[in-house]
C-alpha positions in Angstrom: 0.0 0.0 0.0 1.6 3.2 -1.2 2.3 5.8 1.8 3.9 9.5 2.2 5.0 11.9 4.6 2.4 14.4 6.3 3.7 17.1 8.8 0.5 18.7 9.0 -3.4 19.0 8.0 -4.7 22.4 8.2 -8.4 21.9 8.2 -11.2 25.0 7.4 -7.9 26.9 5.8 -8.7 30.3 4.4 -5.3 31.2 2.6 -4.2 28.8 0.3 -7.0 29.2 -3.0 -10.7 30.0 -2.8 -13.1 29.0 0.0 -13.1 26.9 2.9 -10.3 24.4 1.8 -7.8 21.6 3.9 -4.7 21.6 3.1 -2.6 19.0 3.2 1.3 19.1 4.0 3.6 17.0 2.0 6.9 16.5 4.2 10.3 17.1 2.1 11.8 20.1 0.0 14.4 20.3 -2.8 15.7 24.0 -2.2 16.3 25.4 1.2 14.6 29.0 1.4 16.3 31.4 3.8 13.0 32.4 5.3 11.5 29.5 5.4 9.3 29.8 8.3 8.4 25.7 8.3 12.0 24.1 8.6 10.1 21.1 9.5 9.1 20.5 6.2 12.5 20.4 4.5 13.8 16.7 5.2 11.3 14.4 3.2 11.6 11.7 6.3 10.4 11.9 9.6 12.5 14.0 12.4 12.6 14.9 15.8 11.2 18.3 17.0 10.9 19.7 20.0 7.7 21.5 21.3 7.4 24.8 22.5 7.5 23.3 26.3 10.7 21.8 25.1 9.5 18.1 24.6 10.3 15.7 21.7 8.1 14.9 19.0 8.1 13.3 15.7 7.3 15.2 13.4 5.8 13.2 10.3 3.5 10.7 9.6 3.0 8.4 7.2 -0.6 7.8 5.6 -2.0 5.7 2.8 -4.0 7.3 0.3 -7.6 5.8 1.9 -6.6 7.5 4.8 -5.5 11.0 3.4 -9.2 11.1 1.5 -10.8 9.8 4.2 -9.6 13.1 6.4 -10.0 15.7 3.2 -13.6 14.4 2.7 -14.8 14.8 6.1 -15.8 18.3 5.8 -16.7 18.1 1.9 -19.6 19.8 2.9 -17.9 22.8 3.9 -16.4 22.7 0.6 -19.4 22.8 -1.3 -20.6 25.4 0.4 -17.7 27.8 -0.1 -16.0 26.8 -3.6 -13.2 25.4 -1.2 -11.3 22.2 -1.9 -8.1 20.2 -0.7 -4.8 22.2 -1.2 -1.8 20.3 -1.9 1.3 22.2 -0.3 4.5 21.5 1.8 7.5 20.9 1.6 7.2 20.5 -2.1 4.0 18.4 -3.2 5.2 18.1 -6.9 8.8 16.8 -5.5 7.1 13.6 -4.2 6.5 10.5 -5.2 3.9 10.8 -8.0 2.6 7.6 -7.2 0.9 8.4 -4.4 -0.2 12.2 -5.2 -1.2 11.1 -8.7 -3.9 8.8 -7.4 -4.9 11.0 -4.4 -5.7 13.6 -7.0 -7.5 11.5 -8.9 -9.7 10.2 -6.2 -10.3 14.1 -5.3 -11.8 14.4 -8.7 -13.7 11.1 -9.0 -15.5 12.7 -5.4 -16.0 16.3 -6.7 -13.5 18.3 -4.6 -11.2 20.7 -6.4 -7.6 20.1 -5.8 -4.7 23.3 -5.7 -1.2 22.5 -6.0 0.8 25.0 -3.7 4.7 24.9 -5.5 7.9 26.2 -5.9 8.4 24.9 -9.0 11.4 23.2 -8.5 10.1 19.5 -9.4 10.4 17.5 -12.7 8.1 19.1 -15.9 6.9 15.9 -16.5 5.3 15.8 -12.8 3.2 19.1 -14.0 2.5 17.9 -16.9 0.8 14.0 -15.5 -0.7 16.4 -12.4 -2.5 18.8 -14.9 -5.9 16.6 -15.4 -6.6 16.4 -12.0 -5.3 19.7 -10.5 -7.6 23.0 -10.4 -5.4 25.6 -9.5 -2.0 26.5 -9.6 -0.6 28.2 -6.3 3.2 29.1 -8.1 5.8 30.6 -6.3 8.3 33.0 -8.1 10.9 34.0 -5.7 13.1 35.6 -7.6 13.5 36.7 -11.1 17.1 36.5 -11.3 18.7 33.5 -11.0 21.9 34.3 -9.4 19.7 35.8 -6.4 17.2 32.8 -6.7 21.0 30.4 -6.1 21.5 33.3 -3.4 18.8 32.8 -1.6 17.7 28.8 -2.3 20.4 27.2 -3.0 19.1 27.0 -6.4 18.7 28.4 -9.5 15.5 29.0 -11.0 15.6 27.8 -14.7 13.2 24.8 -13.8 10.7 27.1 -11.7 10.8 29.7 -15.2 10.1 26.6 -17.4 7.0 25.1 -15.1 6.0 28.6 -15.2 5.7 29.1 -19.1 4.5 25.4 -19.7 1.8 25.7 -16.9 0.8 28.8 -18.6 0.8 27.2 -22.3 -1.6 25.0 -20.7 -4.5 27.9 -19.8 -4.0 26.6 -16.2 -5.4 28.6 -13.2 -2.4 30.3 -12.0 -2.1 32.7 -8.5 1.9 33.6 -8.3 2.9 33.9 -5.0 5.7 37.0 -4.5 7.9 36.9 -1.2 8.8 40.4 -0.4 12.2 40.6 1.8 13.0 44.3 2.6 16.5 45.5 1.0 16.6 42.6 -1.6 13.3 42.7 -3.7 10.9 44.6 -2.0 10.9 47.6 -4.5 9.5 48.8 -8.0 12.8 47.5 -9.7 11.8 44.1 -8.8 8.5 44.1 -9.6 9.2 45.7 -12.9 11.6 43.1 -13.9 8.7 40.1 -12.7 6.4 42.2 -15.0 8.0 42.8 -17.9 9.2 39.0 -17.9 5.4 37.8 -17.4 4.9 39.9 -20.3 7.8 38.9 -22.9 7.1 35.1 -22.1 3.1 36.0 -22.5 2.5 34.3 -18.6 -0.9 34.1 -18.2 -1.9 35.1 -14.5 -5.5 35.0 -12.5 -4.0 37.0 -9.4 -0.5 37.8 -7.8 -0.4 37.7 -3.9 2.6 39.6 -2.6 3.4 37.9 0.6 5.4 39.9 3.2 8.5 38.1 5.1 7.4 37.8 8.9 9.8 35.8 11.2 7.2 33.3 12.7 9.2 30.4 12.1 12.4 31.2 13.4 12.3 29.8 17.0 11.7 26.2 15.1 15.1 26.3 13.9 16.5 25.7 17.9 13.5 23.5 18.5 15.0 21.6 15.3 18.4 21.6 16.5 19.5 23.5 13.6 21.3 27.0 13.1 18.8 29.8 12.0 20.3 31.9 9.5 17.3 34.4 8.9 18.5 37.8 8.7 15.4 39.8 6.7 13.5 42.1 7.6 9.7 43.2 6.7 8.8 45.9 4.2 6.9 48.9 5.6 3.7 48.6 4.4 3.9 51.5 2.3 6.2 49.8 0.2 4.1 46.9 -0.1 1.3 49.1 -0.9 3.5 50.8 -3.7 4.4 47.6 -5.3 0.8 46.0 -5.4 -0.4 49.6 -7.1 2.7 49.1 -9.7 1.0 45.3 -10.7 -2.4 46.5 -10.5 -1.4 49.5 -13.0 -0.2 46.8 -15.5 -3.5 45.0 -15.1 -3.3 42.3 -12.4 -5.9 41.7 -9.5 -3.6 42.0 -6.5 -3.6 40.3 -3.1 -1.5 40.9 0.1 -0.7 38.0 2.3 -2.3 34.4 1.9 
């Protein structure tokens, strides 16, 4: 019976597509953000953690697919209701093994709940391309426009994330890109005119952009992890933010800020 790694289900979820959604949190990550504000998704196997009253847990859990649907359609209803769904996320949902998400999307379908796929884009085209018949919406990260930052930053370079990007796109997929604004490094106009001009060249086809804000939630996990936090951003002011969604809605996107 084919299994995966979970680190966390986030029932009646609000942020990550349209409506009342769960998502589901696929353990493992091929690039190592900086910001990262869930370490404990990085490692694809199951780890030690400790908890805020400094006790150990294992963090991870393995789950069939019968049990993963079983859990996303328990609150179908609420679904229906909203024009939620199940959100696939992580870690990196498109970096595991397709034999298990394949099917689970599939079985979403067959029962009439709308599956998102929240990525980086850092996974094999081919994964995109099997995922496409069963997936709704695209949740796509863009970190970075240039790659050298994008290395910086991740560890690696973004080719692969520009490539999903343009064949998602080629397919008329829904598509919401997901901006990460870090003060100092690409929190300004010059940023978002270079991710503009770029959607524009390539002819990216876009329902919505959500700038997303660095906050430092996350960072206290790194000690609970045992690990070395090397997180030194800091938060745009919001008039900043403010000036860089009006520069995307001026060239004709519907704009979001957080999510």
């Amino acid at each position: 019976m084919k299994k995966t790694t979970i680190f966390n289900i986030q029932k009646f979820s609000t942020h990550d597509g349209p409506g009342i959604r769960t998502t589901i949190f696929f353990k493992g990550c091929p690039i190592r953000c900086e910001w990262c504000h869930n370490p404990e998704s990085q490692v694809f196997a199951p780890e030690i953690m400790l908890n805020k009253y400094g006790k150990e847990e294992l963090i991870g859990k393995e789950y069939s697919i019968r049990e993963l649907v079983k859990k996303i359609q328990a609150d179908q209803i609420f679904y229906d209701q909203s024009g939620g769904g199940v959100t696939f996320s992580g870690g990196e949902v498109m970096a595991q093994n397709m034999d298990y998400v394949l099917p689970l999307a599939k079985e979403c379908q067959r029962l009439g709940i709308t599956v998102a796929i929240d990525t980086c884009g850092v996974a094999p085209t081919e994964n995109y391309r099997q995922i496409l018949p069963y997936a709704d919406l695209f949740l796509y990260d863009l970190k970075f426009i240039d790659s050298h930052t994008h290395q910086l930053y991740t560890g690696a370079n973004n080719q692969l994330v520009l490539d999903n990007l343009r064949f998602l796109s080629a397919q008329q997929t829904e598509i919401n890109l997901r901006l990460i604004l870090l003060d100092e490094i690409n929190a300004d106009e010059v940023a978002a005119n270079r991710i503009i001009d770029w959607l524009a060249e390539e002819e990216i086809h876009v329902n919505e952009i959500s700038l997303l804000p660095y906050h430092d939630f996350g960072r206290d996990k790194y000690e609970r992890l045992k690990r070395i936090c090397t997180q030194n951003f800091s938060k745009p002011a919001e008039e900043q933010v403010a000036m860089i969604q009006k520069r995307y809605q001026d060239a004709g996107y519907r704009v979001t800020i957080g999510g």
